[in-house]
N, C-alpha and C positions, 0 to 999 in steps of 0.2 A: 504493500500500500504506500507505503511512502517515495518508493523508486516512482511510481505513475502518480504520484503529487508532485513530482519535481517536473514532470511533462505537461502538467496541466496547467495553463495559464492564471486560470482563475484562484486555483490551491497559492500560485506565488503569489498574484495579486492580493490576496486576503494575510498572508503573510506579512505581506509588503505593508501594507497598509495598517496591521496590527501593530508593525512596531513602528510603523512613521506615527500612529495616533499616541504610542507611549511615550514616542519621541517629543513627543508636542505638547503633552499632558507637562512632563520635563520643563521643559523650555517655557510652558508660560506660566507654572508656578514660579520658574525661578525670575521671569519679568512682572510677575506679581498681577498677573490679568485674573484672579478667579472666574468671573462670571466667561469670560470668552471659555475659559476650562472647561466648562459645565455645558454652554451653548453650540461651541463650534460643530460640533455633528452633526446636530442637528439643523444647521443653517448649510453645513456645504448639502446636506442630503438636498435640503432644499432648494440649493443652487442648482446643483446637479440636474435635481428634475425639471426647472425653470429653464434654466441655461443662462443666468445669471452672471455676466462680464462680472470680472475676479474683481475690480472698485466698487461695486455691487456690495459683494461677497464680502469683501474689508468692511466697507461703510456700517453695513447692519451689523455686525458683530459689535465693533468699536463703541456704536451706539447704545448698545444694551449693556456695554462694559462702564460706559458713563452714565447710565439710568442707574444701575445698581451701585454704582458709585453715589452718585446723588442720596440714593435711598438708604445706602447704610452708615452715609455721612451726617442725615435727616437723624436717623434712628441713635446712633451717637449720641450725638448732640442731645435728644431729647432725653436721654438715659442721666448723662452728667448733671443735664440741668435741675433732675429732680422735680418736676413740675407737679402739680396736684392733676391727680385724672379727672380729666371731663369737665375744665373750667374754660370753653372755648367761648366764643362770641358766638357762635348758635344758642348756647343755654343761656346767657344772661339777658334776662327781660330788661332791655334801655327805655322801655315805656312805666318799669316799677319805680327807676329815677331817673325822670326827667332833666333834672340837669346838668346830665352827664352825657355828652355830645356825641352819636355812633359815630358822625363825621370824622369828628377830629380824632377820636379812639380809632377806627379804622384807619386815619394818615398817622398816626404814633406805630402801628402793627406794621406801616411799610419800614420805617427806621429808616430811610435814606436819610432827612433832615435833620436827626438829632445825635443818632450813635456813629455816623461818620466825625462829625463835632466832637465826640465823649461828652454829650450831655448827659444827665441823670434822668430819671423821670420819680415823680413825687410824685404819692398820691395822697391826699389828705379828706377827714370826712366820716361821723362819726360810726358807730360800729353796726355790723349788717350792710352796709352802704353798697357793698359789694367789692370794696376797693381790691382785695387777696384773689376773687374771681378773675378783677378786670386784668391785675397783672399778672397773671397765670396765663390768660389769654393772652394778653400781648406778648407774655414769651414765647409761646406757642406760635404765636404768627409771623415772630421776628424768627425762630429757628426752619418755619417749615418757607420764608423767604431768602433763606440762609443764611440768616446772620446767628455767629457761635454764639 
């Protein structure tokens, strides 16, 4: 059996490609790609059947090595920061206090104007108010904006 596996095309080719894929599994751990690790087989299968030009091939991987990049960068962050669960700006009624601005709460959660600065933000106002809500929320909004 193995003398007429060395004459078969296909017995090399499966060969062949078992240790190029080991070889690759290698190689992008050691460039520190996980997600391409996990995905590339499944995307060249996909080229393969498509017929997907190889910049193609590159691009979608690369992509999804930067989504999961984003997402485990997102999930980090949110681990460190310690936040309270489930104090986002869906759950806080802005009509229980009036006046407390969703506006200007919503341009504080972008943080381009105040943490590029290193300004603080202060919230003041007596207790119940919601203030530990609001600022839970707005870390929540400033990490999943990406800011650490």
């Amino acid at each position: 059996m193995p003398h007429r596996c060395r004459r078969d095309r296909r017995c090399r080719m499966s060969v062949t490609n078992t240790v190029d894929a080991a070889r690759l599994n290698l190689l992008l751990n050691e460039l520190r790609l996980p997600a391409i690790k996990v995905l590339w087989a499944q995307f060249a299968e996909q080229s393969d059947k498509e017929g997907w030009p190889a910049g193609r091939f590159l691009a979608t991987i690369a992509e999804h090595e930067i989504a999961e990049r984003g997402r485990r960068r997102t999930e980090r962050h949110l681990v460190e920061a310690r936040l309270p669960t489930g104090k986002t700006f869906d759950s806080f009624d802005f009509e229980a206090v009036p006046m407390i601005s969703k506006a200007q709460v919503m341009a504080l959660a972008a943080g381009d104007s105040w943490l590029g600065k290193g300004a603080n933000l202060l919230l003041f106002g007596p207790p119940g108010g919601g203030k530990s809500h609001l600022a839970a929320a707005i870390g929540l909004a400033l990490i999943e904006n990406g800011w650490r």
